[in-house]
C-alpha positions, -999 to +999 in steps of 0.1 A: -616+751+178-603+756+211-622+770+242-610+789+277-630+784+307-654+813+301-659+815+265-657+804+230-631+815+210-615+803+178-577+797+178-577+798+138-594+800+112-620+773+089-643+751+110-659+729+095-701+719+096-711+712+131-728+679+134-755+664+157-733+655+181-723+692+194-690+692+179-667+707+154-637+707+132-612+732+127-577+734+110-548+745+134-518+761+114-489+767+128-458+778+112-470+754+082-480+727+105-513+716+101-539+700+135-570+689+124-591+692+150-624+677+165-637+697+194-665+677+219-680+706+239-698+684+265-666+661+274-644+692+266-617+669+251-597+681+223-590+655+192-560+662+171-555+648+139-526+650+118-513+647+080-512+604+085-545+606+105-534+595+136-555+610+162-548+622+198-572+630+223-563+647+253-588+671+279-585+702+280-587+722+317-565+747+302-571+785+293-568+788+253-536+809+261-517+783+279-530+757+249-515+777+222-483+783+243-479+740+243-492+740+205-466+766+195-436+750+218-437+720+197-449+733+164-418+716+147-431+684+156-462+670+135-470+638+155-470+648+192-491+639+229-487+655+258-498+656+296-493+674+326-482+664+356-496+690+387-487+714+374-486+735+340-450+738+342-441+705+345-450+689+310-439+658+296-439+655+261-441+620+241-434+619+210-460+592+188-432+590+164-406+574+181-377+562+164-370+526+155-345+507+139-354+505+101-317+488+081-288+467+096-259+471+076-230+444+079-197+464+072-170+433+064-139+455+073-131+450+106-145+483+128-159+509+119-146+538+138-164+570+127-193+580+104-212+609+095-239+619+072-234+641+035-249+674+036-279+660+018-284+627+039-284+601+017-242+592+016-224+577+048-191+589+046-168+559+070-137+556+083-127+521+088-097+497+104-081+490+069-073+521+070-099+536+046-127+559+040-158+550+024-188+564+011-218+540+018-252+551-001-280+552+026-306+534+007-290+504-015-266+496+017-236+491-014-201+513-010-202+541-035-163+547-035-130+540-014-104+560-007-073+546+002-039+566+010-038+570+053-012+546+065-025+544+100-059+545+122-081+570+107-100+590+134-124+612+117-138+622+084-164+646+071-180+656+039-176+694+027-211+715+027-211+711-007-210+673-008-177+671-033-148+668-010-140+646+019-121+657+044-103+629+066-075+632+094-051+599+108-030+588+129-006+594+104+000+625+112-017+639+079-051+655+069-065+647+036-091+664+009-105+643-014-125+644-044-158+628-040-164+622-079-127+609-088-123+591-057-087+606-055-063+627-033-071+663-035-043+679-010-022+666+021-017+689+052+011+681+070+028+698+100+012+680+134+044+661+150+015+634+161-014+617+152-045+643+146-074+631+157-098+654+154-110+679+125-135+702+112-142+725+077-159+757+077-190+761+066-174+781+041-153+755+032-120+772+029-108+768+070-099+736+086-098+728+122-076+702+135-062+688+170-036+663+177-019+645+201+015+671+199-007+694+221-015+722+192-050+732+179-045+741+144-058+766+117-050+757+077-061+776+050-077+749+026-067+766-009-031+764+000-032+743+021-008+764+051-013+766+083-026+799+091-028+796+132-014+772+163-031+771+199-011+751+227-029+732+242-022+716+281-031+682+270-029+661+241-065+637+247-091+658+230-103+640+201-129+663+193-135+705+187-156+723+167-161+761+155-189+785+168-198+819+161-191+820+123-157+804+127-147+832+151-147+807+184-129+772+190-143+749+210-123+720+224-119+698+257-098+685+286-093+654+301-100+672+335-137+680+331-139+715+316-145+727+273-122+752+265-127+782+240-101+795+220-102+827+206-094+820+165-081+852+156-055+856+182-053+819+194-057+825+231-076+808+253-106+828+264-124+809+291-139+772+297-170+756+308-162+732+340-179+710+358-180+676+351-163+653+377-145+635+357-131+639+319-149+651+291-152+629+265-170+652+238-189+682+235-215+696+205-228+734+199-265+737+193-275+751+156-284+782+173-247+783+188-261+794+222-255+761+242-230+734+239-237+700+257-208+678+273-200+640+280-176+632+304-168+596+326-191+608+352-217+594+328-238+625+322-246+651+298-245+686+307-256+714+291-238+752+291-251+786+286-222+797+261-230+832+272-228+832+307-204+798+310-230+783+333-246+748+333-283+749+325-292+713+326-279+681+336-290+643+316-286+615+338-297+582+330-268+560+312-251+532+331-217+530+315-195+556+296-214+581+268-193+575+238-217+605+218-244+629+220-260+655+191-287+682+190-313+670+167-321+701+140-344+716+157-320+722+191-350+707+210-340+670+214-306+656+221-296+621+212-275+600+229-254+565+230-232+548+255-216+516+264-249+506+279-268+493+253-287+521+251-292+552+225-314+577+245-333+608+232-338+634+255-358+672+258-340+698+257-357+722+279-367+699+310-340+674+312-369+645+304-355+613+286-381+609+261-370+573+244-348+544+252-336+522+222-326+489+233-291+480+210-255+469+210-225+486+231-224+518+205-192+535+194-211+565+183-238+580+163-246+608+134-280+628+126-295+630+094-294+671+083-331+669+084-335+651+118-356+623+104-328+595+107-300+584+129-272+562+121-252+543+147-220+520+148-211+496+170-178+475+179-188+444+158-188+459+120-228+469+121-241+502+113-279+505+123-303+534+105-334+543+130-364+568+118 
């Protein structure tokens, strides 16, 4: 039970016996999250309980309409504290489960120079120096299969949304399906005149997405395996892009601090998100598809209003180069590592940096489909799993 400054009123709806002591209980729902709360009318403090029993107390000077605007803002999160600083508007918000470093896996293959979760979270799919990609299962640490066949550095590799093909791209020149179960060879695209070093699959799973260093953005139909459309490009160092809006958008980037969005039908260019004062190193499209953020050299992350091609928000707080940064699920936390040591999670909405994790210089980093774990690789052969 929750009260404003000039009356009782009940947020929701089964208190519990009031005792002795003046106060009450009463269960909060919101969207399937469940508070358990203690009221103390004299001290007006507010205890909330969760699922795990961890309780948080905090005092409330608030109206019951600006307590069930905070209560609803992070509704997604079921272990949270917050405080306010002045003012209402100005809320920081701690998160009481903070991520920690829960496996260290040795990888004895040289670097490891990409990774990324399966659809379902519990496969590593990893591309490593002896030119190979590997599936690594999440909980028993052990390599579930190998897939050999690039004959050169192998920059990127994903799973399909189904979880039973692999796609992978090289500096060979090539892109390559393969079957998860058999471990073999599916289809080879071939056509880039350089290495490609970047790729994506449709949700769908029947487009491909790829860049390369011969300047082109490519589409390829994945059932025939033909390319379907070409974009020139002005440059030939993005090494990443992605699709938005139902596969109808590209989203790529320049070396001199803009993203750039192709048009996939036609392949022209259709505008580009600058600002960044030096190059862009990466970018990442919310789930929503609204917002994209940005890396560059200048050692920040910004974040764009797709719509209106404006920057919304700026992260600052790294000390070296950002080698990667992700939206968590839920589009309200960004994660982020860098040459510095350091893998940072941020809010969204007000720019705060809600967690520093003290590790290795990282290479880059992947997010669980469900938000609850992140993987990170390093430079020296170690993968680290945090929850």
């Amino acid at each position: 039970m929750l009260c404003n400054e000039t009356k009782r009123e009940k947020l929701v709806a089964k208190p519990y016996d009031r005792t002795e002591d003046n106060t009450s209980q009463t269960t909060l729902v919101f969207k399937n999250v469940f508070f358990f709360c203690d009221w103390t009318i004299d001290k007006r403090c507010l205890h909330l309980k969760n699922q795990k029993n961890k309780c948080y107390t905090y005092y409330v000077h608030k109206t019951t309409a600006q307590v069930m605007t905070i209560l609803d803002r992070w509704r997604q999160s079921a272990l949270i504290s917050w405080g306010w600083i002045s003012e209402f508007d100005k809320m920081i918000a701690k998160y009481a489960k903070h991520f920690k470093q829960i496996k260290l896996v040795q990888v004895h293959l040289g670097d490891v120079t990409y990774i990324k979760f399966s659809p379902n979270g519990n496969k590593l799919v990893l591309c490593c120096n002896d030119e190979t990609v590997r599936i690594l299962d999440v909980v028993s640490r052990n390599t579930d299969k190998i897939f050999c066949g690039h004959c050169k550095h192998i920059c990127e590799a994903q799973f399909s949304s189904d979880g039973n093909m692999i796609v992978s791209c090289s500096w060979d020149k090539t892109i390559r399906l393969w079957d998860v179960q058999s471990g073999k060879e599916m289809k080879r695209l071939e056509g880039h005149f350089d290495a490609v070093t970047a790729i994506q699959l449709s949700r769908r799973g029947d487009t491909i997405i790829s860049c390369s260093d011969d300047m082109t953005i490519r589409l390829w139909d994945v059932q025939s395996g033909k390319e379907l459309k070409r974009m020139k490009r002005y440059s030939d160092s993005d090494n990443a892009i992605q699709f938005l809006h139902d596969e109808k958008i590209v989203v790529s980037f320049s070396p001199y601090g803009s993203i750039e969005l192709w048009d996939a039908s036609s392949g022209e260019g259709i505008g580009e998100l600058a600002g960044h004062l030096c190059s862009v190193l990466g970018a990442h499209i919310s789930p929503d598809h609204c917002n994209i953020i940005s890396w560059s050299k200048d050692m920040t992350i910004r974040l764009w209003d797709i719509a209106s091609r404006t920057e919304i928000q700026r992260f600052v707080g790294h000390s070296d180069w950002i080698t990667q940064a992700l939206f968590l699920p839920d589009g309200h936390k960004i994660v982020s590592s860098s040459l510095d040591n350091t893998m940072r999670i941020w809010d969204v909405k007000s720019g705060i940096q809600l967690q520093i994790l003290k590790t290795f210089p990282l290479k880059g980093i992947d997010i669980s489909p469900d938000g609850d774990t992140i993987v990170s690789f390093s430079g020296d052969g170690t993968i680290r799993l945090w929850q």
